[in-house]
N, C-alpha and C positions, 0 to 999 in steps of 0.2 A: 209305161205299163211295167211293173212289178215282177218278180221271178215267179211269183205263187201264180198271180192272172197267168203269166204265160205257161206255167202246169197244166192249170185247168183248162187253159183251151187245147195244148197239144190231147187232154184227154178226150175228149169233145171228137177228135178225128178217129178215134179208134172204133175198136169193134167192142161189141158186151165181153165180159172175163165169159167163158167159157171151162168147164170141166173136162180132163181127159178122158178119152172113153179105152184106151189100151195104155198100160203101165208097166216099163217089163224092165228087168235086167238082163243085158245080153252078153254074153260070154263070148272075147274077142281075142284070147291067147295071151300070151305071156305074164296069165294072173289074174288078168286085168277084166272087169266086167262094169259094161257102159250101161247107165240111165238113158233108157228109152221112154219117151208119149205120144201119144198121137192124141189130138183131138181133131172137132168141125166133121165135117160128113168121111165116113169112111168109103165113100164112092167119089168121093172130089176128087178134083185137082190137086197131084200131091207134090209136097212141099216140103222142106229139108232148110231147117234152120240152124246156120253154122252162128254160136254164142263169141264174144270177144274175148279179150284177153292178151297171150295165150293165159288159161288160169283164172278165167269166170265161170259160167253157167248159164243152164238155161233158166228163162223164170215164166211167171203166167202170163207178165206181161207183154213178153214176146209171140204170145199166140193172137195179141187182138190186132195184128196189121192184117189180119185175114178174116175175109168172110167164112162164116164158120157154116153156113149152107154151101159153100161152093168147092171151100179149098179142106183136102185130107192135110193137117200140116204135124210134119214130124221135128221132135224137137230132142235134143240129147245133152247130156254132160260128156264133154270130153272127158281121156281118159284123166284121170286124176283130180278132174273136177267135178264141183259140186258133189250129187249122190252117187258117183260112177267112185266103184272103189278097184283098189287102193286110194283110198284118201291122198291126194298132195302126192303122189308117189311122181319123179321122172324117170324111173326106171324103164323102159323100152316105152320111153315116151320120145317120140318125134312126128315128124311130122307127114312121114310115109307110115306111122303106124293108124296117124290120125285117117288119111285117106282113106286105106286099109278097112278099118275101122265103120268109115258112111259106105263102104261099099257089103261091108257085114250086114249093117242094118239095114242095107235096100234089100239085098238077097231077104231077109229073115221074114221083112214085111212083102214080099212076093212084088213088089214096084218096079217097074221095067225103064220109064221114065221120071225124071221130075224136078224142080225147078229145086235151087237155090237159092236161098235168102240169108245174109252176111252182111255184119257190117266191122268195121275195124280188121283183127287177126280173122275174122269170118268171113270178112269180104276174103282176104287174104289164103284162106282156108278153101274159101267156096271158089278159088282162081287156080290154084293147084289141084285140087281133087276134080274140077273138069277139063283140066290140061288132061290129066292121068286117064279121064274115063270123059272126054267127049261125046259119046255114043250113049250116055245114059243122061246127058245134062239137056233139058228141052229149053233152058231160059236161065239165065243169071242177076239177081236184083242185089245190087252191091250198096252199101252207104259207106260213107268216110274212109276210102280205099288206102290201105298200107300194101304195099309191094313186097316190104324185107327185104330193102338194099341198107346198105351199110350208112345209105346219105341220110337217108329216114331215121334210122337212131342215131348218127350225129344230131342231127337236130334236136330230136328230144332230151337226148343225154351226155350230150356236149356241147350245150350253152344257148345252142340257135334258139329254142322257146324260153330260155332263159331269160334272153334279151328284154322281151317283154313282161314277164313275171321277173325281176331280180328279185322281188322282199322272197317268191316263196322257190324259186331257183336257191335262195343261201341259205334257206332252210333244208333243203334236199341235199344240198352238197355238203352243207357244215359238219354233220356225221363222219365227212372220211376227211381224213388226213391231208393237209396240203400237197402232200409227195404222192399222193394217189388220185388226184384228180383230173390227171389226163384222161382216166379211162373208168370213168363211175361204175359200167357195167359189170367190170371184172372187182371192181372196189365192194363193191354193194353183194355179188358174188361170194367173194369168201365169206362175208359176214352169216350170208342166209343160206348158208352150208357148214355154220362154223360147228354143228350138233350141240351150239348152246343154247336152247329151247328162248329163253328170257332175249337173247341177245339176237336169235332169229324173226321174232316180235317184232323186236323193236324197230330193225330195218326194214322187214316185212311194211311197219306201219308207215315208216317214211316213204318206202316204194310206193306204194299203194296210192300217198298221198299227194305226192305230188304229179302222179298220172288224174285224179279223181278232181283235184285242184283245177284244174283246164281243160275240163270235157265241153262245161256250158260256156255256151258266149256269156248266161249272167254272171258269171264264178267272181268271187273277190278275189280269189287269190288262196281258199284255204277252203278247206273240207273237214267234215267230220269225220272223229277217231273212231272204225270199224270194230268187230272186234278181233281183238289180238290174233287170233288160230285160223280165220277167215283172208286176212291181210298177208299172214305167212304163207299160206298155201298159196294165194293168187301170185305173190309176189316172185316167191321159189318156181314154181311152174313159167312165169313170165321170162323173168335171168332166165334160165335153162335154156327155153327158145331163142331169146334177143344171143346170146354169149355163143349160143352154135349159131346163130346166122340161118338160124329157121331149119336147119339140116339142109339147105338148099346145095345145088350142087355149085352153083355163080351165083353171083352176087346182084345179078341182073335177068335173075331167071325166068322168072313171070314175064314180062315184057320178052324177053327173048321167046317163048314159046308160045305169044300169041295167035302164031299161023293155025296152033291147032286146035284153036277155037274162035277164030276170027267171024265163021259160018253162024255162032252161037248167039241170038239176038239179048240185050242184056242192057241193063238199063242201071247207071251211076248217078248214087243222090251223095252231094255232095256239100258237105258244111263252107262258106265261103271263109268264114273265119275261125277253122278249124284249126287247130293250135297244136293239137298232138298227132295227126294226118292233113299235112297241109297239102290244097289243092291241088301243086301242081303234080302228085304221085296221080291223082285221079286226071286231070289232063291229059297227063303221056299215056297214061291206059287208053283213055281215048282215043289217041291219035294212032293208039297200034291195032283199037279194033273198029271195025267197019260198021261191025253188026251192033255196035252201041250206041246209047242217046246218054248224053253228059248233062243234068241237071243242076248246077249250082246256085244253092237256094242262100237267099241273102240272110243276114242276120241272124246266122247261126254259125253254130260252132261242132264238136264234134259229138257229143249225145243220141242217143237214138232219142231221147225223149223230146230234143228239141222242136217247136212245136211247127215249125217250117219242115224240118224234116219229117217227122209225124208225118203230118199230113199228106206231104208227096209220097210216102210210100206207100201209102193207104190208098191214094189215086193210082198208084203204078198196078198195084196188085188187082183191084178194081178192075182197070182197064185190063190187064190181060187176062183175068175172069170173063169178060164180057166178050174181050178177041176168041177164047176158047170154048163158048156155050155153042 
């Protein structure tokens, strides 16, 4: 089966597109003012959708893993992403402002409770902001779990997924200099901070692309060119996070601070041949929490869109709609 059949049926598990029914910007300090949506019933089950990256967005697509009679689902631009402006800014961008920030927006929308749903930097996102506030997180639905230890971007960006893409690893790396390749992140770094608009681009597009390269298990190896101002922005935003080490305080912080959400029942879909979060970061999540079920779904990779994955999260939410009527 072909890449396009297997679109079409991961669409086949979703829910109809759906229109927001609240659209707001919210004012979260330091300048900074976040895209807010809510769509599905405003008396649902409400729901809190953390977008990947760091330095994506939310999109429409992300609203149809939910029944839209059951679940209230909120969905946002982090700060400097997508419509949340400053546009691309890092400026008091980390990752305690980002918490800060879903905890702005539960206040504003009066939500006492409510689940999280994350995959990648959002799984990642949605595991720190219910460290921090436990007592407001009812359920955590993670896919293709990144930690933010330093092992997890060796592997990306010092050679270990290289291994298996070398044609588009020597496309990624060919850009720096041989005397700068022990450390791509700080190489790639100067470049998309070098305030040469042309020459931010350009790295922007190679970041971009060799992340976008090896989401799908069907990937050749190669992705299409974004456009230019869109690539910069994700990319800038991304370096910033990966080069500080997520703001984290260790390097092994999530896993270290699992006790304080061990209670929290939550459920990991996870790509088996996920290429840029490899399985065993979702593993050891596992094995630290109790209250979780590990799903490793075969023949896929790391996408939300992939159609194995699709679909189990569409049963997860399902079922915990039905646990909750």
């Amino acid at each position: 089966m072909d890449k396009h059949s297997d679109q079409k049926r991961a669409v086949q598990y979703l829910y109809p597109p759906v229109d927001p029914f609240d659209q707001r910007m919210v004012s979260v300090g330091q300048g900074h003012k976040i895209y807010v949506e809510q769509c599905g019933n405003p008396g649902g089950i409400p729901v809190v959708v953390m977008h990947g990256g760091p330095g994506g967005g939310c999109s429409p697509a992300m609203r149809r893993y939910f029944d839209p009679d059951v679940y209230r689902v909120v969905l946002f631009d982090q700060r400097g992403c997508g419509r949340s402006r400053p546009h691309a800014s890092v400026t008091d961008n980390t990752t305690w402002h980002l918490v800060a920030d879903i905890e702005t927006i539960r206040r504003e929308l009066d939500i006492e409770t409510w689940l999280t749903f994350g995959g990648s930097w959002g799984a990642t996102l949605s595991l720190i902001y219910a460290q921090a506030h436990p007592d407001r997180v009812r359920q955590l639905v993670l896919r293709g779990v990144f930690l933010m230890t330093r092992a997890e971007l060796d592997w990306f960006y010092g050679g270990g997924a290289g291994k298996f893409w070398p044609e588009t690893w020597q496309r990624f790396v060919s850009l720096i200099p041989p005397d700068e390749r022990n450390d791509i992140i700080s190489a790639y770094h100067r470049r998309l901070f070098s305030g040469d608009l042309q020459l931010e681009i350009r790295y922007g597009r190679a970041w971009s692309a060799w992340e976008n390269a090896l989401a799908s298990i069907h990937s050749s190896g190669t992705s299409g060119e974004g456009p230019g101002e869109y690539a910069r922005a994700f990319a800038r935003l991304e370096n910033h996070y990966f080069i500080n080490g997520g703001f984290l305080e260790s390097d092994d912080q999530i896993v270290s601070h699992m006790d304080r959400i061990a209670h929290i029942p939550g459920v990991i879909v996870q790509g088996r041949y996920d290429m840029i979060c490899p399985p065993t970061s979702a593993w050891r999540l596992a094995e630290h929490w109790p209250a979780a079920e590990l799903k490793m779904i075969r023949n896929a990779g790391h996408a939300l869109s992939e159609p194995g994955i699709s679909l189990e999260l569409v049963r997860v939410m399902d079922r915990i709609a039905e646990a909750e009527a």
